[in-house]
C-alpha positions as CSV (number, residue, x, y, z in Angstrom):
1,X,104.2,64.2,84.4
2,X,105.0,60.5,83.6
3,X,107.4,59.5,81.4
4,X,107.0,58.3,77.4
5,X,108.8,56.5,74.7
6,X,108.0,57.0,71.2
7,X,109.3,53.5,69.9
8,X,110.4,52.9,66.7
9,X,109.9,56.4,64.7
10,X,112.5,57.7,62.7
11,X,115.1,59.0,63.4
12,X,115.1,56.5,66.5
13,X,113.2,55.9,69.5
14,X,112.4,59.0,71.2
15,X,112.1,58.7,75.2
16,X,110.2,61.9,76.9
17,X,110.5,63.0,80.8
18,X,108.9,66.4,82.6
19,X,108.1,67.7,79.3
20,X,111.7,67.1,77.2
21,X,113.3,65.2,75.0
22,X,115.5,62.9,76.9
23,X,117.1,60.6,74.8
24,X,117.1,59.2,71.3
25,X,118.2,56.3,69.7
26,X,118.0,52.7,68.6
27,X,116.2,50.3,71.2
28,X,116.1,52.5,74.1
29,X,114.9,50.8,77.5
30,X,111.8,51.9,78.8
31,X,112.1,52.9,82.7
32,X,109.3,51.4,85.4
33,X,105.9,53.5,84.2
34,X,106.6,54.8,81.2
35,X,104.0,55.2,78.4
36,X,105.3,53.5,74.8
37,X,103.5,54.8,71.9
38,X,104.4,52.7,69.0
39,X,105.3,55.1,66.3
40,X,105.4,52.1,63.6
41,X,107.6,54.1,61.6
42,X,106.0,57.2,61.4
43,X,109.2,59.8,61.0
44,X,109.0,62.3,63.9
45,X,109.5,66.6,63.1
46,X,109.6,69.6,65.4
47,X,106.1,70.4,66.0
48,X,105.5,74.0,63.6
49,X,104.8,77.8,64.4
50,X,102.3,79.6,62.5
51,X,104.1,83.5,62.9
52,X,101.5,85.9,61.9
53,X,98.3,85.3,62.1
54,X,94.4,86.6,62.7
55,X,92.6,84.4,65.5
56,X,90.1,86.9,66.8
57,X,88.1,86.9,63.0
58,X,88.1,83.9,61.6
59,X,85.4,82.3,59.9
60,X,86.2,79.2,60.3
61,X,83.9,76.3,61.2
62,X,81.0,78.9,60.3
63,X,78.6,79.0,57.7
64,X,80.3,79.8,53.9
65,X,80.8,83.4,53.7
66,X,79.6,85.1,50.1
67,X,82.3,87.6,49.3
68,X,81.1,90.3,47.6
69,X,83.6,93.1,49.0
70,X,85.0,95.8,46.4
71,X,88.8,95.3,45.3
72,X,90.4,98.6,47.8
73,X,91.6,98.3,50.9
74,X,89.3,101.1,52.5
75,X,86.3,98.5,51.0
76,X,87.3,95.2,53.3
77,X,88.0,97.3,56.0
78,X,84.7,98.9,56.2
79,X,82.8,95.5,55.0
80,X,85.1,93.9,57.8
81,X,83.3,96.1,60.3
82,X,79.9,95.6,59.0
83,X,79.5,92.2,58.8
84,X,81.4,91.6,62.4
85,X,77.4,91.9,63.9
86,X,75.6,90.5,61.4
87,X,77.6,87.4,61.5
88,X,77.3,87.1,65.1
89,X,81.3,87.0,65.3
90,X,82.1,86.0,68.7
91,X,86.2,86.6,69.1
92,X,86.5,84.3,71.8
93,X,84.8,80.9,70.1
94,X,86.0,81.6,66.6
95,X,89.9,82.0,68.2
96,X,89.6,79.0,70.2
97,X,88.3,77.3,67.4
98,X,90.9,78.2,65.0
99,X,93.6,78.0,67.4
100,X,92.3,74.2,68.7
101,X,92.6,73.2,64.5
102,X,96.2,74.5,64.5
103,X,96.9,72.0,67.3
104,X,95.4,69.4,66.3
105,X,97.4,69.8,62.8
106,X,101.0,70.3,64.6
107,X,101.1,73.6,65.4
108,X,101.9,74.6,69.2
109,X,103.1,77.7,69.0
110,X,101.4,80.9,66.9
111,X,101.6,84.5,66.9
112,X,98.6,86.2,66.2
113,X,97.6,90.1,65.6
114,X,94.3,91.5,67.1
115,X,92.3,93.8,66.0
116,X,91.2,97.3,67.8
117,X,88.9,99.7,67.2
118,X,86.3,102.4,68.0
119,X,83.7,100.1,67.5
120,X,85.1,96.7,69.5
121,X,87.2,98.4,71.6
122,X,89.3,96.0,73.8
123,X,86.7,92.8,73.2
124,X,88.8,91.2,71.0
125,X,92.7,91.6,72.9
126,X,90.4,90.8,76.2
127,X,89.1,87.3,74.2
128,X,92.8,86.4,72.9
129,X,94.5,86.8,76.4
130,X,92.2,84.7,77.8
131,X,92.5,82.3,75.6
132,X,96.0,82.5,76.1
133,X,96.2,82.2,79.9
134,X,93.4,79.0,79.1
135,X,95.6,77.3,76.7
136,X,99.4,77.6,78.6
137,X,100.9,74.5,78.7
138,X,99.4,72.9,75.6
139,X,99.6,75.8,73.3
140,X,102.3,78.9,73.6
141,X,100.1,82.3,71.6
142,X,101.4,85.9,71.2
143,X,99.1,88.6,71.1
144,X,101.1,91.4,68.7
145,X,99.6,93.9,67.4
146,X,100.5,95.5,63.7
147,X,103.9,97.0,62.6
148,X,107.4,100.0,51.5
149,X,111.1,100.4,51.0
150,X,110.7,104.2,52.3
151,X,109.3,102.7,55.3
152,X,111.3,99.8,56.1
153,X,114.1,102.8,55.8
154,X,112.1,104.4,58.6
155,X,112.1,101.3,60.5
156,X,115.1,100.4,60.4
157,X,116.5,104.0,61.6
158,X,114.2,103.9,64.7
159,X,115.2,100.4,65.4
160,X,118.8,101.3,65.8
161,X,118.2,104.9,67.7
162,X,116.2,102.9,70.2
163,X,118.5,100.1,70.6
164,X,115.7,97.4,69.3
165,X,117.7,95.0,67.3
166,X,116.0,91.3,67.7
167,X,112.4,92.9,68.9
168,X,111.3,93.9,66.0
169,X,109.4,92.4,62.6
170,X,108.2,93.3,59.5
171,X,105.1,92.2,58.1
172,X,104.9,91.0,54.5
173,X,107.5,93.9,53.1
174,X,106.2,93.3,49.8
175,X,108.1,95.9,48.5
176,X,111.3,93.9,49.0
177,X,110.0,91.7,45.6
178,X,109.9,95.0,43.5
179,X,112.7,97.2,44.2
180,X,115.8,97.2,42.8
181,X,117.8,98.2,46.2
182,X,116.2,94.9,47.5
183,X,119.8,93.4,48.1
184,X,120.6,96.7,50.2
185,X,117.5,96.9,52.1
186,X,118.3,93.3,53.2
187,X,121.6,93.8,54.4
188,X,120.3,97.4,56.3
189,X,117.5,94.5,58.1
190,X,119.9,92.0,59.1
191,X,122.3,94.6,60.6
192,X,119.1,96.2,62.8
193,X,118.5,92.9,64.2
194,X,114.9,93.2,61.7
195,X,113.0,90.4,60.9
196,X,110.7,89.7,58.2
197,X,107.1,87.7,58.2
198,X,105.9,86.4,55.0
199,X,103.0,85.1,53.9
200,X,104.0,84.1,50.2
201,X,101.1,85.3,48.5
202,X,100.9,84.1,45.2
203,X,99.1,87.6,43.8
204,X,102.2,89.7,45.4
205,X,105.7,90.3,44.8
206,X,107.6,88.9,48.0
207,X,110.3,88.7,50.3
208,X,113.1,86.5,48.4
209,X,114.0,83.5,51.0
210,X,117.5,82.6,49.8
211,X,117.8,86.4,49.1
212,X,117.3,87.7,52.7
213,X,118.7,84.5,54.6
214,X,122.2,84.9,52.8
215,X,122.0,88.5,54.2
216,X,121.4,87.0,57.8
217,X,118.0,88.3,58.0
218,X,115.3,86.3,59.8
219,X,112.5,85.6,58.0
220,X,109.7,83.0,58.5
221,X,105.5,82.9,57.5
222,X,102.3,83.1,58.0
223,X,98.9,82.2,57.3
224,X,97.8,85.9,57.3
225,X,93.7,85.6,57.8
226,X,92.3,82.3,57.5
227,X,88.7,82.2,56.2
228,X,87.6,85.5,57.3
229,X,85.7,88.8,55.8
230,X,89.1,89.5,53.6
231,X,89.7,86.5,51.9
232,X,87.8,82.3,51.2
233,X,91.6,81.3,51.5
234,X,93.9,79.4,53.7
235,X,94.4,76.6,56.4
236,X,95.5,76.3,59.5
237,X,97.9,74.0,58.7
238,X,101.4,75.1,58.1
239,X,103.0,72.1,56.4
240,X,100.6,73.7,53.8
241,X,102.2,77.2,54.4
242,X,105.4,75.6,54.0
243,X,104.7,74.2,50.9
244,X,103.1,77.3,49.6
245,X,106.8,79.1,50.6
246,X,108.2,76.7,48.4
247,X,106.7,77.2,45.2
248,X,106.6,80.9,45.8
249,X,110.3,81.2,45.9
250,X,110.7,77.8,43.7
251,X,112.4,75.8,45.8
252,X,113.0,71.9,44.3
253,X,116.0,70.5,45.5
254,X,115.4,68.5,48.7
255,X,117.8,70.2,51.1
256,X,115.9,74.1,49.9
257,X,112.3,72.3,50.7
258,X,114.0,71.6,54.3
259,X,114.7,75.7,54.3
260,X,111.1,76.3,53.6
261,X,110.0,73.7,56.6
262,X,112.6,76.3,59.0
263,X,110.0,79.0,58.5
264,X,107.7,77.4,60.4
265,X,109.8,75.9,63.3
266,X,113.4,76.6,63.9
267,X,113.5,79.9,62.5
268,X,110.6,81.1,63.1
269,X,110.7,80.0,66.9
270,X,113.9,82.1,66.9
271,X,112.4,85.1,65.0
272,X,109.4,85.0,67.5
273,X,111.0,84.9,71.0
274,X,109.4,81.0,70.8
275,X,110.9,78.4,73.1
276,X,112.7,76.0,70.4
277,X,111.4,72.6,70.0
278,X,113.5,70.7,68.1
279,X,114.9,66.9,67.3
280,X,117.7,67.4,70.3
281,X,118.0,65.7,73.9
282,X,117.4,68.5,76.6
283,X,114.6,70.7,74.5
284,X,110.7,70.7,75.0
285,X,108.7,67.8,73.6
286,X,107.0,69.3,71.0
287,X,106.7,66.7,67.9
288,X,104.3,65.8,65.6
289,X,104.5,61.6,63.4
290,X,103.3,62.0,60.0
291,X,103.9,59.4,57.1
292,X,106.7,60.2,55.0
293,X,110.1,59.7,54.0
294,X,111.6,63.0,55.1
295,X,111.1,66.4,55.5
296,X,110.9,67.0,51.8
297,X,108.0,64.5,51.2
298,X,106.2,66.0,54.2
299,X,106.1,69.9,53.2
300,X,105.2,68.3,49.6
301,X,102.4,65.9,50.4
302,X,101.3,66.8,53.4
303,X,100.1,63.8,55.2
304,X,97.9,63.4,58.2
305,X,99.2,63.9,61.5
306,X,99.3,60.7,63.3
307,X,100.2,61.8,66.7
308,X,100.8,65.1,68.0
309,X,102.8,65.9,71.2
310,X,102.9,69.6,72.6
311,X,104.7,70.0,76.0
312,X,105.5,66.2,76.3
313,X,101.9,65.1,76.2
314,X,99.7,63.8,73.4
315,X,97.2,66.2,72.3
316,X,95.8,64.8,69.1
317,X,95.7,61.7,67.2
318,X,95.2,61.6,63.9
319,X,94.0,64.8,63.8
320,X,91.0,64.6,66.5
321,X,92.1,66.6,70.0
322,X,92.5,64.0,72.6
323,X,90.3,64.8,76.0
């Protein structure tokens, strides 16, 4: 793998070998064969994680769906399986398609649930882990499959009789935004090692951020589905997602928008089992030059990604894959 040097970004130059980081600074030489990019001041972050997601049903890139579905649960789940055929949803185009977008917007590492059932059987896991094996070395997926207060309670108890702290998330935990014993509950997660994934809905109580985080608890987000049979909304973007966390916990101040931009790398790298990408000599090369000031202005306006580098190569410029 030959050798690059981001030149001129900020915070410095950025000089990449076998995949990592290698050095930063001001003015750094470039060795005998090394690819410069000129970054022309484009500032450089860790390239994102999106940590719950839906690959396998995804709309996306397909003709608008009408929504018509009834407002219970029991109604999307059984319009879900309905319209699965008469779509003509394939699992394995419509998850490389959606997981391809994520890349070429700055995201090289997701998570994503899978669905199973009497109907599809294994067709859907079978499509994902392919697409997986395919994708190694540009893009790093999960396949996970699915985990109120009274059941976080239940969680927690099995997570410490089985000796599970630090495997094991929570998705959503919406309850956490209505109960009193919230504060509690938060403190009983962090001690089990018991992470939470949020997707900051704005039509559901959630997760506080500041809340759980001063409790030690992990938490990081999510897209959820992205333009499937349950809902018209979301991106794959998680700059987007990021900002979305903001407002929902109404963060302002420059330094709790940074916070918000840790659920989709550092944090949620760590909450994930991900390998951490970050800013730091010695750590994979997973970056992505957008137009901004800082990290602030990014989450906020979220500009076009430039460049995008996932395991020390370039994968997209902006926002087109490269071959």
């Amino acid at each position: 793998m030959s050798a690059m040097l981001l030149r001129g970004c900020r915070p410095g130059d950025i000089l990449i070998r076998e995949g990592r980081i290698a050095g930063m600074g001001a003015d750094l030489a470039a060795p005998p064969g090394t690819v410069v990019e000129d970054a022309r001041g484009l500032l450089a972050l860790p390239a994102f994680v999106e940590g719950h997601a839906h690959l396998d049903k995804t709309l996306w890139g397909m003709t608008w769906y009408v929504n018509e579905v009834g407002p219970r649960l029991i109604d999307r789940i059984e319009n879900e399986r309905a319209q699965r055929g008469r779509l003509g949803l394939d699992p394995a185009r419509q998850s490389a398609r959606l997981a391809r977008e994520f890349l070429a917007r700055g995201t090289t590492r997701i998570r994503t649930h899978v669905d199973i059932d009497t109907e599809i059987g294994l067709r859907h896991v079978e499509a994902l882990l392919e697409l997986r094996d395919r994708l190694r070395g540009v893009q790093d997926i999960q396949v996970a499959g699915e985990l109120g207060a009274y059941a976080l309670d239940l969680l927690i108890e099995r997570t410490r009789a089985n000796g599970m702290a630090g495997q094991v998330t929570a998705s959503h935990a919406f309850c956490l935004g209505e109960v009193a014993r919230a504060p509690a509950v938060y403190e009983a997660l962090a001690e089990a090692g018991i992470a939470i994934a949020t997707t900051a809905p704005a039509s559901r109580p959630v997760p506080a951020m500041r809340a759980a985080r001063a409790a030690g608890v992990r938490i990081f987000t999510g897209n959820d589905g992205i333009r499937d049979t349950w809902t018209p909304y979301n991106t794959p973007d998680m700059l987007q997602r990021a900002m979305i966390v903001g407002l929902k916990n109404d963060l302002r101040r420059d330094d709790e928008i940074a916070m918000a931009f840790s659920m989709i790398t550092d944090w949620a790298a760590e909450a994930c089992g991900f390998e951490r990408c970050g800013l730091t000599p010695g750590e994979r090369a997973d970056l992505v030059l957008v137009e901004a000031q800082n990290v602030a202005e990014a989450v906020v306006s979220q500009p076009p990604r430039r460049l995008v580098i996932s395991h020390g190569r370039v994968v997209a410029r902006d926002g087109v894959m490269t071959p």
